[in-house]
C-alpha positions in Angstrom: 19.4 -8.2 25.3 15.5 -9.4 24.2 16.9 -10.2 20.5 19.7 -13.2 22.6 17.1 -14.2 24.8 14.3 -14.7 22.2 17.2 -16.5 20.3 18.1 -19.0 22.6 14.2 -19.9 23.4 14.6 -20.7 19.8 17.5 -22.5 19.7 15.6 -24.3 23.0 12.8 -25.4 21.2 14.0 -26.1 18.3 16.4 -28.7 19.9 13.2 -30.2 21.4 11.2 -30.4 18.1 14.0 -32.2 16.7 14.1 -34.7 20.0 10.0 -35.5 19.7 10.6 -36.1 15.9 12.7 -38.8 16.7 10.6 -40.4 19.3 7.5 -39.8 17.9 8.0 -39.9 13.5 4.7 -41.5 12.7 2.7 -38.5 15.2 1.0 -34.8 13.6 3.2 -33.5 16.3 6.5 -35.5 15.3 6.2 -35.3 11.4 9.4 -33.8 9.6 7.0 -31.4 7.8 6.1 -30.0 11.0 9.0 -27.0 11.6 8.7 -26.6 7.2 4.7 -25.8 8.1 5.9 -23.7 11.6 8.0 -21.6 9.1 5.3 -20.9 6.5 3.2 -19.5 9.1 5.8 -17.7 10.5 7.2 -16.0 7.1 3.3 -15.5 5.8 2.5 -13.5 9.2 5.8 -11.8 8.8 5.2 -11.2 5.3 1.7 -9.6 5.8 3.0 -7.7 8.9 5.4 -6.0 7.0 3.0 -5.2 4.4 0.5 -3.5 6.8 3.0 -1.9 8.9 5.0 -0.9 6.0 2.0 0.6 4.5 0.3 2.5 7.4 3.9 4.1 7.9 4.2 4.5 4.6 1.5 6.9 3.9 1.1 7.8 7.0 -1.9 6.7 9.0 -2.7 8.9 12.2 -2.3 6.1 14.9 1.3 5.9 13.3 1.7 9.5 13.1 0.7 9.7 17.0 3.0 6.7 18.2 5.8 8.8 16.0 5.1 11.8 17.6 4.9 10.4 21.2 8.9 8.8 20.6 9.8 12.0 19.1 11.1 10.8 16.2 10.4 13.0 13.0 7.7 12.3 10.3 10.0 11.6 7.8 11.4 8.6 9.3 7.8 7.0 9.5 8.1 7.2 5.3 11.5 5.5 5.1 11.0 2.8 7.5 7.5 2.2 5.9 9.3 1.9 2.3 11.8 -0.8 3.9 9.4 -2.4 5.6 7.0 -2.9 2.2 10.1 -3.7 0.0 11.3 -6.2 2.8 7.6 -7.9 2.2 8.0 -7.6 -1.6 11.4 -9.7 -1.4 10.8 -12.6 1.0 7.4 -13.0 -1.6 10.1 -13.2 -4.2 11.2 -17.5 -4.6 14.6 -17.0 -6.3 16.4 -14.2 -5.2 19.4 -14.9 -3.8 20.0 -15.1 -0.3 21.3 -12.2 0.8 18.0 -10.2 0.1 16.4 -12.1 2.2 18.7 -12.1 5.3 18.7 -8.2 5.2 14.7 -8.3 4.9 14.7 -10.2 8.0 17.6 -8.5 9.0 15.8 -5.0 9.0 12.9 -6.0 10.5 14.0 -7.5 13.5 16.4 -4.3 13.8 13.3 -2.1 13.3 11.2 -3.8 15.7 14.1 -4.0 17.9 14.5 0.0 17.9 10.8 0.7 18.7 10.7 -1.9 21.6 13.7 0.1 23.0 12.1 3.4 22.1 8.5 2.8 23.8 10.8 1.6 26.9 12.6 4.8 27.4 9.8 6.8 26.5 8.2 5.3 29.5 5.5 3.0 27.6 6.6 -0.8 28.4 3.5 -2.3 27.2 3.4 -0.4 24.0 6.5 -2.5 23.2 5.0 -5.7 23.7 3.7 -5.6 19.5 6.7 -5.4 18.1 8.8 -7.5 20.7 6.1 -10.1 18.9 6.8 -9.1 15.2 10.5 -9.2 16.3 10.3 -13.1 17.5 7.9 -14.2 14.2 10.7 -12.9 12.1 13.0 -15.0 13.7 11.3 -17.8 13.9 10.4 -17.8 10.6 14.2 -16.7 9.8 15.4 -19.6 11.9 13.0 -22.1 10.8 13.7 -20.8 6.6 14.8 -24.3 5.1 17.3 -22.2 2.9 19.1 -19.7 5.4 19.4 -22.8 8.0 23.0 -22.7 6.9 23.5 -19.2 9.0 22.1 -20.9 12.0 24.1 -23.8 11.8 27.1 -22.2 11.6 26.6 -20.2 14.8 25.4 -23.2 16.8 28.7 -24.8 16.1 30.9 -22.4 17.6 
């Protein structure tokens, strides 16, 4: 459920952009660069999110061994998820790889995040779910906003 409403804020403000751009083309605010420069942001705090994240799962800090160990979910997992997570990072920093890399980078991370909002819910901690409910919007945007995988978006906004 959070993953279609986070989308169609998206989808809302995106529409909007769009609308001020063509009112307003000669403002900061209205200039066609403007959701090109949104999406850089987006994918570099992606990018360096998954890096971190990726890398204190990885090899295992102890806040990430706690959090694991408070959803129950064995050590083990914390390794493999950290290894996607890092090569995820690794091949959105990649400029020519096709396509379909880079969809299943965001792809995995929204997943991911999606999975340990749920998680902290049932295990009773809502506001420990805020973080990656966060990480999980960024991706988007910056997989919505991604001047090359626009085509996926525009193909679902047309049905």
């Amino acid at each position: 459920m959070c993953p279609i409403i986070i989308c169609s804020i998206i989808i809302g403000v995106k529409e909007k952009t769009f609308k001020m751009m063509n009112e307003q083309s000669k403002s900061i605010v209205g200039s066609r660069r403007t959701p090109d420069l949104i999406a850089k942001i987006a994918a570099t705090i992606t990018i360096i999110g998954m890096l971190v994240g990726g890398a204190s799962q990885f090899f295992r800090f102890d806040y990430q061994v706690a959090v694991f160990e408070q959803l129950g979910y064995p050590l083990y997992l914390m390794s493999i998820i950290g290894l996607g997570k890092i090569i995820g990072a690794v091949v959105l920093l990649i400029p020519r790889l096709p396509l379909i890399f880079k969809i299943g980078a965001y792809t995995g991370l929204v997943f991911t995040t999606s999975g340990a909002v749920v998680s902290h819910i049932i295990q009773g901690m809502p506001l420990d779910a805020i973080p990656p409910f966060i990480v999980a919007g960024i991706a988007f945007v910056s997989c919505y906003l991604h001047p090359k995988l626009k085509f996926v978006f525009t193909k679902i906004d047309s049905n």
